[in-house]
TORKEFI-27552 format. One record per residue (C-alpha): x, y, z; residue in three letters. Coordinates in steps of 0.2 Angstrom, whole numbers, plus 5000, padded with zeros to 4 digits. Layout:
% TORKEFI-27552
XYZala
...
END
This chain:
% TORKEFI-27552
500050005000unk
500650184995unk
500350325004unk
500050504999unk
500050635016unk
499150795012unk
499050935023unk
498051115021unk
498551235029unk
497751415028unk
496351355018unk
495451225031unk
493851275021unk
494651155007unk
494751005019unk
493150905014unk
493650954994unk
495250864997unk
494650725006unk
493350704990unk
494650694978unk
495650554991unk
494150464988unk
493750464970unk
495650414967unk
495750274979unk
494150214973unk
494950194955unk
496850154962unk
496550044975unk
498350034981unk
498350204985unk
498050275004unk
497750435005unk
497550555021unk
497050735019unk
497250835038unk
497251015040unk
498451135050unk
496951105063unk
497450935066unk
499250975069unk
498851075084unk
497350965090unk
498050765085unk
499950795081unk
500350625086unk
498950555072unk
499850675059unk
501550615063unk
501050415062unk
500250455046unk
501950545039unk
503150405045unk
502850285031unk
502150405019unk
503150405001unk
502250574995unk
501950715006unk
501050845002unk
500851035010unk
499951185004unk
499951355013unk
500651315029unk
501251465039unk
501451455055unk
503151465063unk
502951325077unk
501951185062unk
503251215050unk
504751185061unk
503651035067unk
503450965050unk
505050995042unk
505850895055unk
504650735052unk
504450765031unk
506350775027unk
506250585024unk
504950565013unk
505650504995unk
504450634988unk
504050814993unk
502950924985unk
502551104995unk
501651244987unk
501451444992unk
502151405010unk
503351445023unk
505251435014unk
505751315025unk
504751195019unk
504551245001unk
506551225001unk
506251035005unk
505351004988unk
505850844982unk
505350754963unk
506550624957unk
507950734952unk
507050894954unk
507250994971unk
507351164976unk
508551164990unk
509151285005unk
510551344990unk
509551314973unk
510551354959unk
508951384946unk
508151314934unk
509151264919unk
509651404906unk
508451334892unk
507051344906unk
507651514913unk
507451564893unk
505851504892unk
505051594910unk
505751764903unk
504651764889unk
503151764900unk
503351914911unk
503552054900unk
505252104909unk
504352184921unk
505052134941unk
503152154946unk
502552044933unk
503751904936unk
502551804948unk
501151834936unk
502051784920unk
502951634931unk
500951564932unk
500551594915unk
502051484913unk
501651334924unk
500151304911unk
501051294896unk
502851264903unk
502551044901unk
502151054882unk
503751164880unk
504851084892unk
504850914884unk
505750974869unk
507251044881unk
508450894882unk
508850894899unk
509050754911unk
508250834923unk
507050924916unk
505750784916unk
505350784932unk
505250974933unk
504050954919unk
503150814930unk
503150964944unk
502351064934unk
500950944929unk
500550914942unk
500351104950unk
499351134934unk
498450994942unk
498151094961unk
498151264955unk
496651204943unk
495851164958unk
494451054960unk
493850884966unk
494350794949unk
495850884947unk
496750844962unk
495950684960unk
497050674942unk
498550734954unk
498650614966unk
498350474949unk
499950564940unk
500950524955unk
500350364958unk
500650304940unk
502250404935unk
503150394954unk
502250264966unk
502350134952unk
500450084952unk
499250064936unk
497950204934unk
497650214917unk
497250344907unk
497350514917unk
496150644909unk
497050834908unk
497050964918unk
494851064919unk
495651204915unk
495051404920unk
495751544917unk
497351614929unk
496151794929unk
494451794922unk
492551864928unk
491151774935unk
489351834939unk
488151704949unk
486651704936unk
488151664921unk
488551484918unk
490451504916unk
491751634916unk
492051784906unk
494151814899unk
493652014898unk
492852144907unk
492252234893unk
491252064888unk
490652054907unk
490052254908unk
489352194892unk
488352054896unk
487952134913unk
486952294903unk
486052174893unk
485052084906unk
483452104907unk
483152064925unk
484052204930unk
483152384931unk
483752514919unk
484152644934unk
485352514941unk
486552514926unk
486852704930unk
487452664948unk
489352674952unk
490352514947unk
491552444960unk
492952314954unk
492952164968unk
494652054966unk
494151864972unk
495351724977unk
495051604961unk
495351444971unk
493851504981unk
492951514963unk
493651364958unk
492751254974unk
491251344972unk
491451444989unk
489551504993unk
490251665001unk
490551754983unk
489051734975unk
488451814992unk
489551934991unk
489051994973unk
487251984978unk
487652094993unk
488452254982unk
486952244970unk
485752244982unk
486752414990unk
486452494971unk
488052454966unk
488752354950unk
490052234954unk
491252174942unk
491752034951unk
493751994946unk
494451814951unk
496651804951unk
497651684960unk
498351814970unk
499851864963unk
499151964948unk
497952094959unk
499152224952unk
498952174936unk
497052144935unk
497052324942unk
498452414931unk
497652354916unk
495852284917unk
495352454928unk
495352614923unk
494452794928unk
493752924922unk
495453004930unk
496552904922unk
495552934905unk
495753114907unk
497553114912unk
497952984895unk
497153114883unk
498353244891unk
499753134889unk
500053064904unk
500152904905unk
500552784920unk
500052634914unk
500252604896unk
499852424898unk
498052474900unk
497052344889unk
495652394875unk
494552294885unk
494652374903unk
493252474909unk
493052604921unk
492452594940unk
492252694952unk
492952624969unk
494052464970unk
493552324982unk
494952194987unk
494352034996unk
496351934995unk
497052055008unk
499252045008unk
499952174998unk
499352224980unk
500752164970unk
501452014972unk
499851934987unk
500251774997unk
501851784987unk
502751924991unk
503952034980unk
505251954968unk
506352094973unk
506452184990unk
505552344992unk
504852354975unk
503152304976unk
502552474989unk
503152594976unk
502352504960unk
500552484969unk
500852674973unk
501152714956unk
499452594950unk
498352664962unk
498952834958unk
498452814941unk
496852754944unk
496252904959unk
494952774967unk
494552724984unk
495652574987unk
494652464999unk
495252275006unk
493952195015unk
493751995015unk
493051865025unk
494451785040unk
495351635031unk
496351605048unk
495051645061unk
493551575064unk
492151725071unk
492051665087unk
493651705092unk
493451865080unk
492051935090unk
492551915107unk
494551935106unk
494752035092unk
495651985075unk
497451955079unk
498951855078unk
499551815056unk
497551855050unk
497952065058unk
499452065045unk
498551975030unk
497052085032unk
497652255040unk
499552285041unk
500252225023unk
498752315014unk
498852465023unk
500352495014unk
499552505000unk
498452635004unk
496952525011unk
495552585020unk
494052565027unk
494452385030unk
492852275037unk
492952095041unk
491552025030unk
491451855041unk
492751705044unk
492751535047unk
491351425056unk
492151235059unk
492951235039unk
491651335031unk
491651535026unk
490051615029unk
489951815029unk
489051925043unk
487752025030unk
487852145044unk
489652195042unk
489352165022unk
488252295021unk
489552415032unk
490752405020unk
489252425004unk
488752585013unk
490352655016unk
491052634997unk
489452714992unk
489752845002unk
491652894997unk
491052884979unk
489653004983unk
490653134991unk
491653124976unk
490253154966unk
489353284972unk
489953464969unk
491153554981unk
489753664984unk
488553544989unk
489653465002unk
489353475022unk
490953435030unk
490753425049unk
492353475058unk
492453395078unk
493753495090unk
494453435105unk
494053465123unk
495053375134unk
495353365146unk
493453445150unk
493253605160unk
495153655160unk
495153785144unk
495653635132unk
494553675120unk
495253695102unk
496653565106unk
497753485097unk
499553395100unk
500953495091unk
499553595081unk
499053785083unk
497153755080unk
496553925079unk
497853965067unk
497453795056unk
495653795059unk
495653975049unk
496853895035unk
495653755030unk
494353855030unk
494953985020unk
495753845009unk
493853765007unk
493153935001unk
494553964988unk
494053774980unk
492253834979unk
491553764994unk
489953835002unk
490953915018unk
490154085023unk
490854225033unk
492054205048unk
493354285059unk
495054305053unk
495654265072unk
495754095074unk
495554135095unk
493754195089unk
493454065080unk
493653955094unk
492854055105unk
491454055095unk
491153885094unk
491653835114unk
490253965119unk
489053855107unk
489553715115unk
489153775133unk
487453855129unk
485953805138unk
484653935136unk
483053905128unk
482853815114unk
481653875099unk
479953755093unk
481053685080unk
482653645091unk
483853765082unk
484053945083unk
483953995064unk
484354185067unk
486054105071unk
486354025054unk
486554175044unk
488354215033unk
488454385040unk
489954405051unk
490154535066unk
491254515079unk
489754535090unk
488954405079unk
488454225090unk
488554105076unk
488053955086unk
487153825081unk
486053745098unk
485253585092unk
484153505104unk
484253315102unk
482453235110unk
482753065120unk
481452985109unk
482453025093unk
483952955101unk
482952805103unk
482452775087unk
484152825080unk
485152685089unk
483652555090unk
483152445107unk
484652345106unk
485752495106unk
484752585117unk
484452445130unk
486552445130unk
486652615137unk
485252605147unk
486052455155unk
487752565159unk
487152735164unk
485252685171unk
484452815162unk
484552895145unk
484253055154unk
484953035171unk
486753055169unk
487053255169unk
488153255154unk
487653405142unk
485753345146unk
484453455150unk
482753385154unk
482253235141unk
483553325127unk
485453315124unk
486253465119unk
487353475102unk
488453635100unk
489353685087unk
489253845075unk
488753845056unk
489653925042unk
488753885025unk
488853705024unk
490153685037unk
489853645054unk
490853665068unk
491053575087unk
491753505100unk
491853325103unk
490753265119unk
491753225134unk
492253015136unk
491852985153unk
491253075169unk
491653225180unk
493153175188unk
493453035179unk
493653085161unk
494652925155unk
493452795160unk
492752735144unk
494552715138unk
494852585150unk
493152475153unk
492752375140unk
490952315143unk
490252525143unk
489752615132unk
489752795127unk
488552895136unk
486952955127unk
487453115124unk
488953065114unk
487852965105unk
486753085101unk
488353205095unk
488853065083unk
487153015075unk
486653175073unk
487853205064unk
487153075052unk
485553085051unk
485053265055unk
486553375048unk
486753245036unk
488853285034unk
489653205019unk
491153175027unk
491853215045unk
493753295050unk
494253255065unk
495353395069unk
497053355076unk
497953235089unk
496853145096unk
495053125099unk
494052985106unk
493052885094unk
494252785090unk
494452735109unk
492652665113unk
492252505120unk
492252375105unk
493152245097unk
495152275099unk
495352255082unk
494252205067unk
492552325070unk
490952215074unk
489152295072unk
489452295094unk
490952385095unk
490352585097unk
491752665085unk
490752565071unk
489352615079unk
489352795081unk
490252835063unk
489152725053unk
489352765036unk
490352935036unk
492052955028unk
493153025042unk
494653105038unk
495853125054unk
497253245056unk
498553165064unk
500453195071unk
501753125059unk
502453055074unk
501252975083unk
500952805070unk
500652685085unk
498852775092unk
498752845074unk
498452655071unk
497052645081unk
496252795074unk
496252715056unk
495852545060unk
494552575073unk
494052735067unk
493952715051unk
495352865050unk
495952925035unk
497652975041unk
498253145034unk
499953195043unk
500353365050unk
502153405054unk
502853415070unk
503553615076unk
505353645069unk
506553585083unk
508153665088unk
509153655102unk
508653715118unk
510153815122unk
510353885141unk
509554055147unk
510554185156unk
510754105175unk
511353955170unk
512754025156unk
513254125170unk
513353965184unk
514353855169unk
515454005166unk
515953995185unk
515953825186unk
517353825172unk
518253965178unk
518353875196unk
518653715187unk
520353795180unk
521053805195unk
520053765211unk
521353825226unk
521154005216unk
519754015213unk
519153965228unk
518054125230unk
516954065218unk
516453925226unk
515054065237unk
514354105221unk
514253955211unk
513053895227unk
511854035228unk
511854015208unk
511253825210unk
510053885222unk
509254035214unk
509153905197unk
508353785207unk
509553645202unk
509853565220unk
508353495216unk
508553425196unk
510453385199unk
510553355218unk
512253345227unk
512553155229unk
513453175245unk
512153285253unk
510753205247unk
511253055254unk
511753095272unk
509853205268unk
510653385271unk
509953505262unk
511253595251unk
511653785257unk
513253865254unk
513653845274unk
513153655271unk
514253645257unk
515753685266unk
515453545276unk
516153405264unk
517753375256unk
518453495241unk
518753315232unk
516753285237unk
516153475228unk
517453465214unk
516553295210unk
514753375210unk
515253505199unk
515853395185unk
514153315188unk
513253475187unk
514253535171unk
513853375163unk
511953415166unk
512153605160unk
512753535143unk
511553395141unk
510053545143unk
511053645132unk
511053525121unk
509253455125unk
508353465109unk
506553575110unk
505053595099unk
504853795096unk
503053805096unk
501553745087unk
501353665068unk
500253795057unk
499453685041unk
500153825028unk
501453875037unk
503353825033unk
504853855046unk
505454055043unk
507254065038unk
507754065058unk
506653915064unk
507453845047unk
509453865052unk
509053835070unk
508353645064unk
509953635052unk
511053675065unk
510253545079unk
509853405067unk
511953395061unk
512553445077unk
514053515068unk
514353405053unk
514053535042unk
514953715043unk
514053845052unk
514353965036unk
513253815024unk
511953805038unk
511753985040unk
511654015019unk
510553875017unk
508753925021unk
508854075012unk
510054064998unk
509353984981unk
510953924976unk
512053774984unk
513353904995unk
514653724993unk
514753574983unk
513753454988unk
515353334986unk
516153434998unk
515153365014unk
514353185013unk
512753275022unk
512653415012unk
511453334998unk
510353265013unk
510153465022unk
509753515003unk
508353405002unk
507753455019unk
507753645016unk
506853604998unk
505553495006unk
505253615021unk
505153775013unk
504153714998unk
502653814993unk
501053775001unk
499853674992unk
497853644990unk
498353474999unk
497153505013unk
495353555003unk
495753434988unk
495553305002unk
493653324998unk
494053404980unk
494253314966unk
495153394955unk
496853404961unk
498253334952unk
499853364962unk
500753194972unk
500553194990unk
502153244999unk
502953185014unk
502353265030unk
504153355031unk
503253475020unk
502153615031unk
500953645019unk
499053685021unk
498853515022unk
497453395027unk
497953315013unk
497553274995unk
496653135002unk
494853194999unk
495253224981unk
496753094978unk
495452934980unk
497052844975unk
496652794992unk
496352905003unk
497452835015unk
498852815003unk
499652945014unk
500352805024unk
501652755007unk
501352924998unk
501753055011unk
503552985012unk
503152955029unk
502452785035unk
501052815046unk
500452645049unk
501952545051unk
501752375056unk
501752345075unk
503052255086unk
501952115087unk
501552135068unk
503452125067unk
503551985078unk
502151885069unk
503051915051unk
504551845056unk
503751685064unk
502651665052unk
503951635037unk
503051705025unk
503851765009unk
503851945015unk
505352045012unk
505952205022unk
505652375013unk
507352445014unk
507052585000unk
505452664998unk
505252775013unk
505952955010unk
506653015026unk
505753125037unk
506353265049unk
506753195065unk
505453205076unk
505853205096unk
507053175106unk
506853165125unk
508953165128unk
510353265124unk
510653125113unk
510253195096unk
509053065086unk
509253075071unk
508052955060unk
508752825049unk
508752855029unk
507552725028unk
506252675038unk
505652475037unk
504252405028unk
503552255026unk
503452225009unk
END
């Protein structure tokens, strides 16, 4: 008896599939045993796995990952005569054996006739290389038996039989295991039919009995229906990349799926790949009425756009991993980042990645959030794409998909609703923008970290009005502004029949003028806002929806905020109680109180914003009670934000709560510099107490004198205190200048070396001077005084001072190996401010998003530039949502073919440094790729 092992790793779901095809080929082979087990059974019956393996003659592995099974494994498969593992961890694909065919730790390649052969098929493109390589695997059999190499017959068996398993299907891998038996295992089978082919990329549409090679075909067919009404055909198209295998064995969750966005007015064109060829099903099957516009005025990105591609309006990925390159990875290290940026930049469509959990069953998704390799797959890889929005549309139960239509329709809404605020006009658009009041009652309102709200508040404004939004009138003091809007929020006189006072709303502008906006939200409203579930919830936590003092008044909740046009303005509700403003942040089980509730669905369904800013570092959204990661309809940032695009200001150097704010928030990161730093330099008493301590330092018997007044120095500075006198302190004698003459000259002589020390690390202590203004760049002075603290004297002090002002180079840039790099600081931070921050909600701008480096009026290109709207995580030069330690940590066990980005992230100013130790950032920040 021969036995076949087969073991499915990340696709469990393919289990009983597997064990069909074991069937059918045993039942035609009777000398052939075959077992199938999942990665499942190695955790749950390891020992019944490894009897099975240890008189197995063929083993068999596809998609294994995890770090601890694969170590497992490849010490109990190594003796196996035959070893054939497919998209796995390299440690175990290195061990594929086939007769005279094997990879190796070393492999030396394929042989020069093959390597010919491959090279035709990926268009000498590096992206393409894995695309071409498949396209390969289908005809590389016929064409390989006419290269007279020993070897190559079995690498041509190796390729029939991944032809076989990447055809997928019962039968096929039923005619797998039938190719091994007859050609390796020496059994008779007989006549082994060929490969049921379908196409490596192709369409597929439920109520269609077959697959479509062309999306023009598909759109075609799609039009001509007659089932479908004539006003659905108008609705916006969204491209949805599917996992072919799951095509292949007829996964129920797509045709679903598919229903799902027509029932949401959407057309689908529904796009199956194999993984690797996303990039290329989207460079050139996709295009845009942006990328239409931008060929006819001879700018073209992507001249590989096919005559068949047709145009969509928002891009839907269910494969998660990175664009280019998928499971896969890169071909070449830190490539595949900077060609998805260039492909989505083309196309300037929402780039969403939202799929169903292949590693995580929903039980252990809705009450632990998603975590461990699935968090990478689905959030951290695609993120660096320029992914948002991303919703878990469901996960495994047992071995089978099935999709929540609850989170289905989340994501449904919120692509419609990213399309619609592209399409409306700019002067159409109700933007709502949420302040900051935290912590409550101490004058925090119209806070930010590291940004001068008044100041930036007045520059987006200003900056809305110029792109043709409907703005109004308002104060040219950003202080005014502000105060405007806190006195809104802390009204509490009467309210008019209607709720609002509408003498307030007029475009007028006085300084005497109120401005404000009170909205009266009625309990009963609230009720039906959130539904009895929702409202049982909060009345569960806080007793009564009326009862808990915040902002409540009677049976309403208070909402203020001021109105300029279609703009409103307000302050986010407080989080937690009177004394105890942190609370929600830290109990899991609450939820907001009603009056937040009321601030946020109000914002929905009574002001009906198109979009909402969240101004600034941070707010709390983002923090409520929910799922850690991977929103459920229960977790209250979900909730509360519904359908709103949200785009979030946030501190280029803050990517670890920024994190939080994108994934739980929905966030669309746009990045705000931090202040120009400098060196914090020592003020008049304390030059004068380091000039005595070195004048009494050269020659202490002296100057001995001075030893009077360098004491009363340290005690008028205060410095007992921050650099205490060891010897005093510990005998707990409090330092005078009688006291110090109590100890040793050796004992005070130490101490002041100790306290000169301390006076040059403060010196040298860098300091952030001031606040960030969007709009604003560094002045000349704030300019040299950043040059000077960031090279810390490795650059001339003639260079640095002539730099921020002088057009021309005042040296070679030979002449110092940093010269080039403080160049290209002063030509990013004194660039010329752009439209970055309106054509967020624009979409008309045209201009590449810049690193954050750059102080320009910046929200961000992000409304306009749909490229993703949170590409400004790759194409602001600074990576705002880097992989987390345990992201890290999880990549590296989990062996994936994941290279580290070593090349694509520009280099940002440095950001802070808490020591005199300068911290400079590295040239290039790490990826995964």
């Amino acid at each position: 008896m021969k036995r076949i092992v087969l073991i499915a790793g990340f696709e469990s779901f393919n289990a009983d599939l597997y064990r069909q095809a074991a069937q059918i080929a045993q039942e035609r082979c009777l000398e052939l045993e075959i077992q199938v087990f999942s990665d499942r059974d190695l955790a749950a019956n390891p020992t019944q796995v490894e009897v099975a393996l240890h008189e197995a003659q063929v083993f068999f592995g596809s998609l294994l990952f995890d770090y601890d099974q694969v170590l497992w494994l490849r010490d109990r498969v190594q003796q196996i005569p035959i070893r054939l593992i497919f998209e796995s961890a390299l440690e175990l694909m290195s061990l594929t054996q086939l007769g005279k065919f094997a990879i190796g730790d070393k492999p030396k390649g394929m042989p020069k006739p093959v390597q010919f052969i491959l090279s035709k098929f990926s268009n000498s493109r590096e992206e393409d290389k894995l695309a071409g390589y498949l396209s390969f695997l289908k005809v590389g059999p016929k064409l390989l038996k006419f290269v007279p190499i020993g070897k190559v017959q079995d690498l041509r068996n190796w390729l029939i039989i991944y032809g076989y398993w990447n055809a997928g299907g019962s039968e096929n891998v039923a005619s797998l295991f039938w190719f091994l038996a007859e050609t390796y295992l020496e059994l008779n089978v007989g006549e082994i039919a060929p490969p049921i082919e379908t196409p490596n990329m192709g369409l597929l549409h439920p109520d269609y009995a077959g697959y479509f090679e062309s999306p023009k075909y598909y759109l075609d067919w799609y039009r001509s229906r007659n089932d479908i009404p004539s006003e659905h055909l108008s609705h916006p198209t969204v491209g949805i990349l599917l996992y072919r295998k799951h095509v292949i064995t007829k996964q129920l969750y797509i045709p679903r799926l598919i229903r799902h966005f027509e029932q949401a007015g959407l057309v689908p064109l529904p796009i199956f790949i194999n993984g690797v060829e996303g990039h290329v099903a989207v460079r050139d099957w996709l295009t845009t009425t942006h990328e239409q516009q931008q060929r006819q005025q001879g700018n073209v990105e992507t001249p590989s756009l096919s005559d068949e591609a047709v145009r969509v309006d928002a891009i839907v990925s269910t494969i998660g991993f990175p664009l280019v390159g998928g499971p896969a990875g890169s071909m070449e290290a830190g490539r595949q980042v900077e060609v998805a940026k260039r492909i989505l930049t083309a196309k300037n469509v929402p780039y969403f990645v939202a799929a169903p959990l292949l590693i995580q069953d929903i039980h252990s998704w809705t009450r632990q959030g998603i975590g461990g390799l699935q968090s990478v797959v689905l959030y951290a890889l695609p993120e660096l794409d320029g992914a948002i929005d991303t919703v878990p549309l469901g996960g495994l139960v047992g071995d089978k998909i099935y999709l929540i239509s609850e989170r289905v329709n989340r994501l449904t809404a919120r692509v419609k609703n990213w399309i619609a605020l592209r399409q409306t006009p700019p002067g159409d658009r109700k933007l709502a923008i949420i302040l900051y009041g935290f912590p409550p009652g101490y004058g925090a309102t119209g806070t930010a970290a590291l940004l001068n709200v008044p100041k930036s508040l007045i520059k987006l404004l200003q900056a809305l009005k110029e792109q043709g939004y409907t703005v109004g009138n308002f104060p040219e003091d950003g202080e005014e502004l502000i105060q405007l809007v806190r006195t809104a929020d802390d009204v509490t006189e009467t309210r008019t029949d209607e709720g609002t006072d509408r003498s307030q709303t007029n475009d007028s502008f006085t300084p005497s003028a109120t401005k404000s906006v009170t909205t009266r939200v009625n309990v009963r409203t609230l009720e039906k806002w959130l539904g009895y579930l929702l409202t049982s919830r909060v009345e569960k936590q806080w007793k009564s929806l009326t009862g808990t003092g915040i902002k409540t008044y009677g049976e309403e909740f208070h909402i203020g905020g001021i109105q300029l046009g279609n703009i409103w303005i307000g302050v986010q509700p407080p989080l937690g109680l009177a004394g105890d403003p942190m609370r929600l942040m830290f109990e899991r089980d609450l939820t907001p109180h009603p009056q937040y509730a009321a601030f946020y669905k109000w914002l929905q369904n009574e002001f009906q914003a198109d979009a909402v800013i969240h101004f600034g570092m941070h707010g709390t959204v983002e923090w409520l009670p929910g799922s850690p990661l991977g929103n459920t309809g229960y977790s209250w940032s979900d909730i509360l934000l519904g359908n709103l695009p949200n785009l979030y200001l946030y501190a280029a150097n803050n990517p670890s709560e920024s994190i939080l704010a994108k994934r739980r928030g929905y966030g669309v990161l746009i990045s705000y510099n931090v202040p120009p730093y400098g060196r914090a330099g020592l003020y008049k008493e304390l030059v004068a107490l380091r000039d005595l301590i070195s004048e009494y330092r050269e020659d202490p018997q002296k100057n001995y004198a001075l030893k009077e007044a360098i004491c009363k120095k340290i005690l008028d500075a205060g410095l007992e205190t921050d650099c205490p006198f060891p010897e005093a302190k510990q005998l707990g004698i409090q330092f005078t200048p009688e006291n110090a003459r109590m100890f040793s000259d050796r004992a005070f002589n130490h101490y002041l070396v100790i306290l000169y020390e301390y006076l040059q690390a403060l010196e040298n202590r860098l300091f952030s001077s001031g606040l960030h203004i969007l709009g604003e760049p560094p002045t000349p002075e704030e300019l040299e005084r950043y040059l000077n603290a960031y090279f810390n004297e490795e650059l001339p002090e003639q260079a640095l001072a002539s730099l921020p002002s002088s057009p021309q180079p005042p040296l070679s840039p030979s002449s110092y190996p940093n010269f080039s790099e403080a160049l290209e600081i002063r030509d990013r931070s004194t660039k010329p401010p752009t439209n970055s921050l309106t054509s967020c909600v624009d979409s008309t701008a045209n201009t590449s998003l810049l690193p954050p480096v750059v102080t320009y009026s910046a929200m961000a290109l992000a409304f306009s530039r749909q490229v993703a709207i949170s590409t400004l995580s790759t194409r602001t030069g600074c990576l705002l949502l880097p992989p987390t330690n345990e992201d890290e940590k999880l990549l590296k066990k989990s062996s994936l073919s994941i290279c580290k980005n070593t090349a694509t992230i520009p280099k940002p100013l440095p950001l802070c440094s808490g020591d005199s130790t300068r911290s400079k950032p590295k040239a290039n920040r790490s990826a995964f790729c």
